[in-house]
Gaussian input, Z-matrix of N, CA and C with variables (Angstrom, degrees):
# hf/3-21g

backbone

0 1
 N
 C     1     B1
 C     2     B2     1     A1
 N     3     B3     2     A2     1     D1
 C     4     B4     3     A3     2     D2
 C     5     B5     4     A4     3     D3
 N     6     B6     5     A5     4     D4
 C     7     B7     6     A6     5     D5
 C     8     B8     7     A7     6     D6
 N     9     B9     8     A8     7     D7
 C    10    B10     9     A9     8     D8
 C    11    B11    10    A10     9     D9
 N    12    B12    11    A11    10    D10
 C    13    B13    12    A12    11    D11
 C    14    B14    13    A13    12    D12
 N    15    B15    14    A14    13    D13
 C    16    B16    15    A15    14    D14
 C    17    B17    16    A16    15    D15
 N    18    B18    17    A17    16    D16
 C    19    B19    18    A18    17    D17
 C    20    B20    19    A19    18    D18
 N    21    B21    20    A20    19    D19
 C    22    B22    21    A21    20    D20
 C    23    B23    22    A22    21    D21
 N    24    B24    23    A23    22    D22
 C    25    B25    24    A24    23    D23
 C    26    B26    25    A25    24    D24
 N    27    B27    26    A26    25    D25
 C    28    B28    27    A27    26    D26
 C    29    B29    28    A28    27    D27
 N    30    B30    29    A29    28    D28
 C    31    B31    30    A30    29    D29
 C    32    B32    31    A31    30    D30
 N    33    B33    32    A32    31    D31
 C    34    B34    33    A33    32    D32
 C    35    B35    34    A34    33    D33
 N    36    B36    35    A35    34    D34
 C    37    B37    36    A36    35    D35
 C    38    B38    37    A37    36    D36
 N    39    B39    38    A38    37    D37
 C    40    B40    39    A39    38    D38
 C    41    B41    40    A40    39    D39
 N    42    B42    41    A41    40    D40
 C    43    B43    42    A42    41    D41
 C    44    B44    43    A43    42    D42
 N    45    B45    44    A44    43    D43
 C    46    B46    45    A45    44    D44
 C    47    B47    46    A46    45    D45
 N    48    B48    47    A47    46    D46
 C    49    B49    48    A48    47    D47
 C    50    B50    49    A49    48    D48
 N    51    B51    50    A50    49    D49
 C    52    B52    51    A51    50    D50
 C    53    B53    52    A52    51    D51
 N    54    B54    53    A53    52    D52
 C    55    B55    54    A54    53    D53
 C    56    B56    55    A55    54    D54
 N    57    B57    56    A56    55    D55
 C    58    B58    57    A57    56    D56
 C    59    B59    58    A58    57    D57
 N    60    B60    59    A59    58    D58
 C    61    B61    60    A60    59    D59
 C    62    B62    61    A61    60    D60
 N    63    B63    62    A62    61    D61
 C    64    B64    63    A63    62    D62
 C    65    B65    64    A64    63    D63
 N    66    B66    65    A65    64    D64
 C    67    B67    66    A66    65    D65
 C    68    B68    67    A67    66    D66
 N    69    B69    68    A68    67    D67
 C    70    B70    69    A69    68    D68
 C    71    B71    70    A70    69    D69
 N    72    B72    71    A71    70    D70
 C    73    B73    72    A72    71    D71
 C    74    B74    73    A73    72    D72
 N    75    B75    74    A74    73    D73
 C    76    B76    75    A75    74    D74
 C    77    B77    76    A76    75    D75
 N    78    B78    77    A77    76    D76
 C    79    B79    78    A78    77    D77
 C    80    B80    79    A79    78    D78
 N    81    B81    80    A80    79    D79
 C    82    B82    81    A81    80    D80
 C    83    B83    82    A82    81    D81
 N    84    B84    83    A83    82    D82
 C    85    B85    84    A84    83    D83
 C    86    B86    85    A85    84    D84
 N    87    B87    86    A86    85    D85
 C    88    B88    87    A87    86    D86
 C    89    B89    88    A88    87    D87
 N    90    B90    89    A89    88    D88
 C    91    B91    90    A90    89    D89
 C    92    B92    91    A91    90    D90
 N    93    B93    92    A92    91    D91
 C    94    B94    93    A93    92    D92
 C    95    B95    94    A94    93    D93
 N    96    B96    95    A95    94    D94
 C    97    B97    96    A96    95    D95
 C    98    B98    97    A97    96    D96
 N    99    B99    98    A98    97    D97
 C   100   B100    99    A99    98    D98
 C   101   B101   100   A100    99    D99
 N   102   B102   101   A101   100   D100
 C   103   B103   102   A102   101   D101
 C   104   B104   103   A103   102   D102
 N   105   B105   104   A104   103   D103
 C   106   B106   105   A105   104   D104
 C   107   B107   106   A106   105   D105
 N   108   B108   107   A107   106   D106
 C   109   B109   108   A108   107   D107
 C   110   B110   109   A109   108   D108
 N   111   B111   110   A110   109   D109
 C   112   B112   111   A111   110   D110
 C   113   B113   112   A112   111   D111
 N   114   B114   113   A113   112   D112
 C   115   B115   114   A114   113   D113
 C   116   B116   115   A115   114   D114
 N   117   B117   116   A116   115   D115
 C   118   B118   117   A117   116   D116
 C   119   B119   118   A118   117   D117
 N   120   B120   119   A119   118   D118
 C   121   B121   120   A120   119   D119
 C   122   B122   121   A121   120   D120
 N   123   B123   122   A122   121   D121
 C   124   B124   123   A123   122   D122
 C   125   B125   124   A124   123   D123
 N   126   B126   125   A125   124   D124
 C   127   B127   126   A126   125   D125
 C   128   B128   127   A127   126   D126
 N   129   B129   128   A128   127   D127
 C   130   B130   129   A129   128   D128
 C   131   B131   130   A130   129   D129
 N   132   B132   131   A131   130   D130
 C   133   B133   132   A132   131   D131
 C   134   B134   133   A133   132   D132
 N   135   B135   134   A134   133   D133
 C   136   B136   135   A135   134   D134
 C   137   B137   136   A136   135   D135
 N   138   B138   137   A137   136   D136
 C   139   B139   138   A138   137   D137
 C   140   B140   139   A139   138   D138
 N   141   B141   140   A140   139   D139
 C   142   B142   141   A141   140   D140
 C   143   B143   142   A142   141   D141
 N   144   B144   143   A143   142   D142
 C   145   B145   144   A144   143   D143
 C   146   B146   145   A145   144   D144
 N   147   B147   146   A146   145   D145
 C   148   B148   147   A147   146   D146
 C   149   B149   148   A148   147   D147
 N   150   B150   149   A149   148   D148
 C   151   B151   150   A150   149   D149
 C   152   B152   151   A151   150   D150
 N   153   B153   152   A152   151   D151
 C   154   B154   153   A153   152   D152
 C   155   B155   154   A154   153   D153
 N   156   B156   155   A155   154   D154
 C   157   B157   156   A156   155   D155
 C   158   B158   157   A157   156   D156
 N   159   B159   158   A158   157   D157
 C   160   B160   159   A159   158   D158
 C   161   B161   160   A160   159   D159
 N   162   B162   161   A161   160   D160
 C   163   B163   162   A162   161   D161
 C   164   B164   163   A163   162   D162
 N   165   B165   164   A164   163   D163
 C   166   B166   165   A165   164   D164
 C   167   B167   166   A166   165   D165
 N   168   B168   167   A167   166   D166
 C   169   B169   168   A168   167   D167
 C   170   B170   169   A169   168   D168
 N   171   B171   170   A170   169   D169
 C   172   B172   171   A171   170   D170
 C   173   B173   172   A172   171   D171
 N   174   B174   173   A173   172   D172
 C   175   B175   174   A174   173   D173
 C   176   B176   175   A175   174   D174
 N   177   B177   176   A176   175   D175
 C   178   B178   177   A177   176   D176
 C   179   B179   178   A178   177   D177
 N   180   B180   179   A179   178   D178
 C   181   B181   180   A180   179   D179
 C   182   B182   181   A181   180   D180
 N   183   B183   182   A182   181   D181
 C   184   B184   183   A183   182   D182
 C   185   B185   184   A184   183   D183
 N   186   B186   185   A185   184   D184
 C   187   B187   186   A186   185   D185
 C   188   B188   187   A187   186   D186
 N   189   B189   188   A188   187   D187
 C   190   B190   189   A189   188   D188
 C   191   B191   190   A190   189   D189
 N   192   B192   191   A191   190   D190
 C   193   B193   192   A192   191   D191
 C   194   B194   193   A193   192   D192
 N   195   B195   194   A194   193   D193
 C   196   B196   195   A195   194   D194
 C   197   B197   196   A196   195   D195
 N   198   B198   197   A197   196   D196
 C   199   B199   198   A198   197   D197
 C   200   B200   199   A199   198   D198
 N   201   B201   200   A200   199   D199
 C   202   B202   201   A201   200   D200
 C   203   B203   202   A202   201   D201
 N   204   B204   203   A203   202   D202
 C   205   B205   204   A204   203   D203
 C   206   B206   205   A205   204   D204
 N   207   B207   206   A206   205   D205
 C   208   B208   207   A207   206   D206
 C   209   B209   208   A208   207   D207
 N   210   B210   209   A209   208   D208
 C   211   B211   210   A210   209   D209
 C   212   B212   211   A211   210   D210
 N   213   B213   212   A212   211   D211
 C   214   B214   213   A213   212   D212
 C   215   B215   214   A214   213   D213
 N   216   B216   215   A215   214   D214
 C   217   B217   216   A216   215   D215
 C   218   B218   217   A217   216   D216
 N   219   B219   218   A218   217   D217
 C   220   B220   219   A219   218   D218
 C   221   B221   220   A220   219   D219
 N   222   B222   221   A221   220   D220
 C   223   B223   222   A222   221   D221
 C   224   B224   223   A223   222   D222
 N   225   B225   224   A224   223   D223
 C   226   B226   225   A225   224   D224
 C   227   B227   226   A226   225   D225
 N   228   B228   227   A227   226   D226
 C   229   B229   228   A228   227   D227
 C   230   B230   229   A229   228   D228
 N   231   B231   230   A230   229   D229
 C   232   B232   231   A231   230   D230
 C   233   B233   232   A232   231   D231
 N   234   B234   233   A233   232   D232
 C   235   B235   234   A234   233   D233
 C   236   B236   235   A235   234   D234
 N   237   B237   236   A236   235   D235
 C   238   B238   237   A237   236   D236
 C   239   B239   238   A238   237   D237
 N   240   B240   239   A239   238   D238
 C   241   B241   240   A240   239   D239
 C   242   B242   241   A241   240   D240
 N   243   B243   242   A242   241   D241
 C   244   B244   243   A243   242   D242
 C   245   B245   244   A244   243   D243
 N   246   B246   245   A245   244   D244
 C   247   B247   246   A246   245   D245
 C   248   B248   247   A247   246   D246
 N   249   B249   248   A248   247   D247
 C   250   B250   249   A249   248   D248
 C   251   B251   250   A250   249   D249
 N   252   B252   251   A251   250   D250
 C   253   B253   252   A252   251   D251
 C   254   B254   253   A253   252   D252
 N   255   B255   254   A254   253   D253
 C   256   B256   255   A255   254   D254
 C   257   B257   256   A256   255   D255
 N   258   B258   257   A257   256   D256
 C   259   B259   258   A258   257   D257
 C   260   B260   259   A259   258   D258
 N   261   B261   260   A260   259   D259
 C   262   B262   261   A261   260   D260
 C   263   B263   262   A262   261   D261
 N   264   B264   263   A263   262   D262
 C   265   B265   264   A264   263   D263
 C   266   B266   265   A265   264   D264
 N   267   B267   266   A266   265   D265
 C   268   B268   267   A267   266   D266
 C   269   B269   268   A268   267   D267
 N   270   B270   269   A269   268   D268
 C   271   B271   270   A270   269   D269
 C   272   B272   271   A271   270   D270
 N   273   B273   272   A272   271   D271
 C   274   B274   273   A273   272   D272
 C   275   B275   274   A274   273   D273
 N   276   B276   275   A275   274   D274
 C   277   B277   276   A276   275   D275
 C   278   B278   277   A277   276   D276
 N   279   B279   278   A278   277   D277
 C   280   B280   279   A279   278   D278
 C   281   B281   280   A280   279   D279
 N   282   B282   281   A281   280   D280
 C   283   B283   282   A282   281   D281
 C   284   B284   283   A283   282   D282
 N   285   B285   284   A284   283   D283
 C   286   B286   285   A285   284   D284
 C   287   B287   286   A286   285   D285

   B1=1.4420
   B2=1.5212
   B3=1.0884
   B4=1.7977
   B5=1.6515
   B6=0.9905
   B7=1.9323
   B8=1.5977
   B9=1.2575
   B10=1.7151
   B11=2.0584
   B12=1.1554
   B13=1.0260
   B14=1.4244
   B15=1.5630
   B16=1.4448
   B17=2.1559
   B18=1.3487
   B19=1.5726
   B20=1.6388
   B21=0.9110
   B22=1.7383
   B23=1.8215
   B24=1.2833
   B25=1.4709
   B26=1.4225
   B27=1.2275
   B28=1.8187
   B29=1.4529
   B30=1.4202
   B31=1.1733
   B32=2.3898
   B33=1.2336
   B34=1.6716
   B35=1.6546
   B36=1.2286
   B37=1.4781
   B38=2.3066
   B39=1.2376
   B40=2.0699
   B41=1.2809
   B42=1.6731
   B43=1.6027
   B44=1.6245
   B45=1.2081
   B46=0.9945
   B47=1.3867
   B48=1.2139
   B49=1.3088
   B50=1.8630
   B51=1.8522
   B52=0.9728
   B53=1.5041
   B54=1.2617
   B55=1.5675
   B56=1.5865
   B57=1.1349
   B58=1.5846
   B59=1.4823
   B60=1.5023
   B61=1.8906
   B62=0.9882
   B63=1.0624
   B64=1.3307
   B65=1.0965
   B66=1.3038
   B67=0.9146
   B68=1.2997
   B69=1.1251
   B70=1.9108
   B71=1.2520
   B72=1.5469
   B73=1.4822
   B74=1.4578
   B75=1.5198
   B76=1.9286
   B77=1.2203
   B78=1.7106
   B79=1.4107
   B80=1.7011
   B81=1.3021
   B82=1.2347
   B83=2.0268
   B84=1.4785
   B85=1.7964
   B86=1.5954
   B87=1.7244
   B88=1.8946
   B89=1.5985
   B90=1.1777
   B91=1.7420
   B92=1.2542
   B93=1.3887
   B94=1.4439
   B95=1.4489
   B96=1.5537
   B97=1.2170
   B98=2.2955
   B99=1.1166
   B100=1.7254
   B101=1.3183
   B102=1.4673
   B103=1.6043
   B104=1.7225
   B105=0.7708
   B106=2.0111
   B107=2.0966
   B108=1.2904
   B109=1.4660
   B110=1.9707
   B111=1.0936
   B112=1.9309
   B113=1.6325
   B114=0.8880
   B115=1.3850
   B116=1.9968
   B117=1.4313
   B118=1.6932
   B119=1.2954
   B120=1.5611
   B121=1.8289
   B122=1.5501
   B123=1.4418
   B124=1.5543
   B125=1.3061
   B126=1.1899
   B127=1.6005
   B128=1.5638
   B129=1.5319
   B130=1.6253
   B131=1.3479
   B132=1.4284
   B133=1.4775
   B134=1.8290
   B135=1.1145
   B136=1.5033
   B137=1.4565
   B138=1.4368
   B139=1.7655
   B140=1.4357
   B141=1.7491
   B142=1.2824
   B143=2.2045
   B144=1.1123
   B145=1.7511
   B146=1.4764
   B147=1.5586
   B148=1.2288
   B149=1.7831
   B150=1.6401
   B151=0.7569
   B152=1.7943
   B153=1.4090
   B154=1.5842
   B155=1.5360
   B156=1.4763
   B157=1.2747
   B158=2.3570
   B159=1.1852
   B160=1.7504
   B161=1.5747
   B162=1.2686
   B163=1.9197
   B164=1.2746
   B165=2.0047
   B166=2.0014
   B167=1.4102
   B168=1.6914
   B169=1.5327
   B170=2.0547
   B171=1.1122
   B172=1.7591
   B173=1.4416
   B174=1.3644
   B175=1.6077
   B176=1.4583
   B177=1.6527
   B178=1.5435
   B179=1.6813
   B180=1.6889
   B181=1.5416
   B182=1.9999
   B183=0.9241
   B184=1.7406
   B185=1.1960
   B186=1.5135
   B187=1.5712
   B188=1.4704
   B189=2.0018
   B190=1.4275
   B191=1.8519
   B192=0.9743
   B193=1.7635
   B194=1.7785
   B195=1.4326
   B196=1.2067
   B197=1.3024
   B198=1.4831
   B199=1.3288
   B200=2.2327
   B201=1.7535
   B202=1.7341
   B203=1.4327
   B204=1.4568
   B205=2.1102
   B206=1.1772
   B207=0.8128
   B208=1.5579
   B209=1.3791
   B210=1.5016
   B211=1.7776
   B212=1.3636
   B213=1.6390
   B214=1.2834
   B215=1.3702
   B216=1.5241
   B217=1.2399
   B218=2.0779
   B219=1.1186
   B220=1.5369
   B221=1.7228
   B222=1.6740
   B223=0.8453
   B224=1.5201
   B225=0.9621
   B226=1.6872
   B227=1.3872
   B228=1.4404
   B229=0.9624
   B230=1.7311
   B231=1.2395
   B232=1.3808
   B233=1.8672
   B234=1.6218
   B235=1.4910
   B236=1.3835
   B237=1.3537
   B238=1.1905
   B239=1.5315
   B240=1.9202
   B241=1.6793
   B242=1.3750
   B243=1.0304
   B244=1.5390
   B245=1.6580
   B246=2.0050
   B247=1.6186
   B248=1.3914
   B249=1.0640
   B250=1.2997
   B251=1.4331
   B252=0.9656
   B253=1.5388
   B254=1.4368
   B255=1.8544
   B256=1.7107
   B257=1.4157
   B258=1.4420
   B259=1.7375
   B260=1.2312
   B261=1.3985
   B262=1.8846
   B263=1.3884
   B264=0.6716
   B265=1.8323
   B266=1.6978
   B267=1.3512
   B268=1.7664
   B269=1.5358
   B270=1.4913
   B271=1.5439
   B272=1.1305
   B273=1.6796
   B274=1.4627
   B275=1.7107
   B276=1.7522
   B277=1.4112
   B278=1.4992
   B279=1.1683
   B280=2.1178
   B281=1.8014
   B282=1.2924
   B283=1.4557
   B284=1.9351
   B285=1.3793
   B286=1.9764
   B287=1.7736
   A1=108.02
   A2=97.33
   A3=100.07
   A4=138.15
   A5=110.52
   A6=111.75
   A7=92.58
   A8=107.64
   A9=133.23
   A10=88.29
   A11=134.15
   A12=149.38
   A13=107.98
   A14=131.64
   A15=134.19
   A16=95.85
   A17=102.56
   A18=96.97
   A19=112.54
   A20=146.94
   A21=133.96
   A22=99.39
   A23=93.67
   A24=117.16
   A25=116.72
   A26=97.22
   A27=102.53
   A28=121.31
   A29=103.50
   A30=101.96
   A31=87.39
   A32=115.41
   A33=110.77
   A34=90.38
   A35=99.67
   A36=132.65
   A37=93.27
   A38=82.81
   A39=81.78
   A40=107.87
   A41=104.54
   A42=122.73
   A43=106.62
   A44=132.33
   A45=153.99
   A46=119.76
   A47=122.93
   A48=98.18
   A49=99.46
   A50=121.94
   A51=132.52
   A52=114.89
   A53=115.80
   A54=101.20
   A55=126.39
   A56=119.43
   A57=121.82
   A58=105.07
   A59=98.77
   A60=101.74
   A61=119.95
   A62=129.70
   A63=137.14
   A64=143.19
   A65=164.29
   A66=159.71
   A67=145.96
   A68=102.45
   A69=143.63
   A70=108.49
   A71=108.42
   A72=111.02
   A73=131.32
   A74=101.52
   A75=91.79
   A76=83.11
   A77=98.67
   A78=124.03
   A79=107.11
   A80=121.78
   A81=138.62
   A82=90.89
   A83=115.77
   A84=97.80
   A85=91.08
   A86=79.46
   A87=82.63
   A88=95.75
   A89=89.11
   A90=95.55
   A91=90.17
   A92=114.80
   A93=142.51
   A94=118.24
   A95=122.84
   A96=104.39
   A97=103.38
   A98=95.42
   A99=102.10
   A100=102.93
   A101=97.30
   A102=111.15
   A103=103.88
   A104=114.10
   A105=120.81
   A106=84.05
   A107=95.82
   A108=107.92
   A109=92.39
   A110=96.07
   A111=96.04
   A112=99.09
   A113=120.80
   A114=119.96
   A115=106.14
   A116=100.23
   A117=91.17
   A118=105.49
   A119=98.21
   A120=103.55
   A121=98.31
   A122=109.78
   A123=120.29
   A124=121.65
   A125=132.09
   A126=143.29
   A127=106.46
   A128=106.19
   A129=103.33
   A130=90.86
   A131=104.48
   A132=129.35
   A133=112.98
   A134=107.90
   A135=110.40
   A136=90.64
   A137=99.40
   A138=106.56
   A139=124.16
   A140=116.89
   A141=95.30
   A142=82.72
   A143=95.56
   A144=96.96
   A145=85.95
   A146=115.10
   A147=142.10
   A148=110.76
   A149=125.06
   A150=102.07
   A151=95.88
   A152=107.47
   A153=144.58
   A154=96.84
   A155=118.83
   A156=132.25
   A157=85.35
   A158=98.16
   A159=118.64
   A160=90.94
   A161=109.96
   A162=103.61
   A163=111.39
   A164=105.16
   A165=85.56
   A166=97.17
   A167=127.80
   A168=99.86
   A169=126.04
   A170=99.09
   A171=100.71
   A172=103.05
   A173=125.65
   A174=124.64
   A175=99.92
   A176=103.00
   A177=127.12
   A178=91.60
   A179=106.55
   A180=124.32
   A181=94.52
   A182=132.26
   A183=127.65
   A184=114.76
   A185=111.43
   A186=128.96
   A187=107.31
   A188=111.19
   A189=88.75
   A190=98.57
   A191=85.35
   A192=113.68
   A193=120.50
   A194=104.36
   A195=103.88
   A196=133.42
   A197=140.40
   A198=110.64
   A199=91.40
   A200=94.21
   A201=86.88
   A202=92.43
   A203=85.40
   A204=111.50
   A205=133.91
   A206=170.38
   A207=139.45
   A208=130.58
   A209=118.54
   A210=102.25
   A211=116.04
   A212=98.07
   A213=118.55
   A214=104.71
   A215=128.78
   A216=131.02
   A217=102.13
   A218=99.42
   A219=127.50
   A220=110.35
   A221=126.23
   A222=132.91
   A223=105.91
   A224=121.76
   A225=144.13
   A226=116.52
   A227=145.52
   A228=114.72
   A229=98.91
   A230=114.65
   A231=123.94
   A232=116.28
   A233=93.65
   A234=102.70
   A235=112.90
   A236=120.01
   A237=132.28
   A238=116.52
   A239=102.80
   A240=102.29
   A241=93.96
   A242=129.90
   A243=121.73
   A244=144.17
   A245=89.25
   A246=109.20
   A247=107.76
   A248=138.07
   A249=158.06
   A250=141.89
   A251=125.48
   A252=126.80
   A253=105.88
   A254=114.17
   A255=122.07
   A256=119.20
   A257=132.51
   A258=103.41
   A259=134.14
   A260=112.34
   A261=101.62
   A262=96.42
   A263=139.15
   A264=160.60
   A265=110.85
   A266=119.93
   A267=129.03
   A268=87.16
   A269=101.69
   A270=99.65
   A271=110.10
   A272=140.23
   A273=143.52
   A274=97.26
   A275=78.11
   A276=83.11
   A277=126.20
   A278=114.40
   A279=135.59
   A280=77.65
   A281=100.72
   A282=129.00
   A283=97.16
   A284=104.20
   A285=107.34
   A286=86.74
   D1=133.40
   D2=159.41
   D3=-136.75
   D4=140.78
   D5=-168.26
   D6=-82.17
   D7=119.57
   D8=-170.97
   D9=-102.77
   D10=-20.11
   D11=-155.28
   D12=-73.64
   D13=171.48
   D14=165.68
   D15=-94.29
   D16=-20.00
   D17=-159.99
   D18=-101.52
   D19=131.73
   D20=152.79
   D21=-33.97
   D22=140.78
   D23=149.22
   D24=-172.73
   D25=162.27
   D26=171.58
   D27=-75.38
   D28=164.51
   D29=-161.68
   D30=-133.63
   D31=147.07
   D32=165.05
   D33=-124.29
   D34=114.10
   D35=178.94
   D36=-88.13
   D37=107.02
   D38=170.96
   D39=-127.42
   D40=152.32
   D41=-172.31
   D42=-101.40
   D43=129.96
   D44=173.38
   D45=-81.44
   D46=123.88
   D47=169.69
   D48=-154.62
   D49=139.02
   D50=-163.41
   D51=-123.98
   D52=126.78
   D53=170.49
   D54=-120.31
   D55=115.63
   D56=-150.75
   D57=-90.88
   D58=-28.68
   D59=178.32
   D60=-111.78
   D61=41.46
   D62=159.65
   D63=-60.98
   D64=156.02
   D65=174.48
   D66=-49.19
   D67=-20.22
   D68=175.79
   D69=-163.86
   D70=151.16
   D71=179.86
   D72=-61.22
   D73=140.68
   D74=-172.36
   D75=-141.66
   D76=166.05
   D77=-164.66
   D78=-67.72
   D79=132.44
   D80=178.03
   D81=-34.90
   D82=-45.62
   D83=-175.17
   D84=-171.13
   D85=153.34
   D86=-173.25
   D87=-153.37
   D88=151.02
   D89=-165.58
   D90=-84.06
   D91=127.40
   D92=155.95
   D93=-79.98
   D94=-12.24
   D95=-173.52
   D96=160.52
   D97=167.27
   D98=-163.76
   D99=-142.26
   D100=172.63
   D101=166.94
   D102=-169.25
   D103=136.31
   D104=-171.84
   D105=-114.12
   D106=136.48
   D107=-163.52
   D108=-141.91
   D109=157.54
   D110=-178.05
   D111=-123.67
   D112=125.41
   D113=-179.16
   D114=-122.32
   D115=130.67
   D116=168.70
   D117=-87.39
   D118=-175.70
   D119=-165.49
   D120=-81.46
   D121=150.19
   D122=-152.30
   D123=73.40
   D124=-57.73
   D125=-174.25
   D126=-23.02
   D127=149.70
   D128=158.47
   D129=-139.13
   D130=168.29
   D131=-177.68
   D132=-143.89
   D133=127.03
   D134=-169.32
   D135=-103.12
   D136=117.76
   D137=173.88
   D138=-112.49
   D139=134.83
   D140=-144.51
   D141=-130.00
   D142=171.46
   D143=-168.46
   D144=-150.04
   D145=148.25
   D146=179.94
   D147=-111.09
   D148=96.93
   D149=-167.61
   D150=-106.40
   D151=138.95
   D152=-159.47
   D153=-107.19
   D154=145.75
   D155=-139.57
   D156=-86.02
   D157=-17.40
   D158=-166.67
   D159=-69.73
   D160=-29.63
   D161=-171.31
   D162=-83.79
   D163=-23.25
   D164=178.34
   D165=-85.48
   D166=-24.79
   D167=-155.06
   D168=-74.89
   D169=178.69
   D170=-166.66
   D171=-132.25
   D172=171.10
   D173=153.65
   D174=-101.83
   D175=117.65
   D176=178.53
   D177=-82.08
   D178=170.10
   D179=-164.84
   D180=-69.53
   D181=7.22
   D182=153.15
   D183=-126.10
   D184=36.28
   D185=158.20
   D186=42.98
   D187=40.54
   D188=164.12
   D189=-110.13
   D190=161.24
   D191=-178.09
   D192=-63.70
   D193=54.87
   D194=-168.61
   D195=-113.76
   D196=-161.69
   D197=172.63
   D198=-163.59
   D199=137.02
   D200=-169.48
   D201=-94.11
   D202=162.99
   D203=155.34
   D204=-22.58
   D205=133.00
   D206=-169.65
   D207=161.87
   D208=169.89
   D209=140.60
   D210=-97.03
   D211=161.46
   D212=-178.70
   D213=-120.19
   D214=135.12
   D215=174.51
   D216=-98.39
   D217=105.85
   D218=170.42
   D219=-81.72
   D220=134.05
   D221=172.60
   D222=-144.59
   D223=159.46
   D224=176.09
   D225=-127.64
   D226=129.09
   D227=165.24
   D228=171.93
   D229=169.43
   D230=-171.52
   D231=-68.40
   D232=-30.30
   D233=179.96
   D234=-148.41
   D235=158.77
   D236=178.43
   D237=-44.08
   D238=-42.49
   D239=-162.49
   D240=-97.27
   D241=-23.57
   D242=175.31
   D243=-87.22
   D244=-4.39
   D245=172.75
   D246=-48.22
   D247=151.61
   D248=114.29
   D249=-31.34
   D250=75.51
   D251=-154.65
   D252=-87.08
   D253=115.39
   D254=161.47
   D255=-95.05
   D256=111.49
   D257=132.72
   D258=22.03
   D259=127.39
   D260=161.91
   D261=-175.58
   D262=105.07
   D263=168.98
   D264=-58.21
   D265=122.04
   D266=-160.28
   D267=-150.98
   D268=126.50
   D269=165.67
   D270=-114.11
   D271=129.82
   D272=-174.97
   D273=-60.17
   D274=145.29
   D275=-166.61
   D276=99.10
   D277=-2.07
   D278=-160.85
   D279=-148.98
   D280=141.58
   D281=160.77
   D282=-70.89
   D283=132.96
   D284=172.20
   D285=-72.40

């Protein structure tokens, strides 16, 4: 992230995360997670997120707590409508 700005302000940096093959339908992206960061004017900050095997899984239609093979569409970004959505391939059973 960077403050393009004359002023400091904060910034809430959110993680996106989508699952297209899943097992039942899920939401095109759902915030998995944040961070509120202060940047002065000019400054950048490289923000980094750990994603944990707990952020892909879901309750499938026999409500167990699981999560498939797959791609995952990953985003970063200041807002919901303006994230950026990547690819990223996790096979159950492999740490993401």
């Amino acid at each position: 992230m960077i403050n393009t700005g004359k002023f400091a302000g904060e910034e809430v940096v959110q993680l996106y995360i989508g699952d297209p093959v899943a097992r039942i339908s899920r939401p095109v992206k759902e915030l998995k997670g944040f961070k509120k960061i202060m940047l002065q004017p000019g400054e950048s900050k490289v923000v980094e997120f750990e994603i944990k095997e707990e952020l892909l899984k879901y309750y499938d239609n026999e409500l167990k707590f699981d999560w498939d093979s797959g791609v995952f569409n990953i985003g970063i970004g200041g807002n919901s409508r303006d994230v950026k959505m990547e690819p990223v391939s996790w096979k159950n059973g492999t740490k993401p």
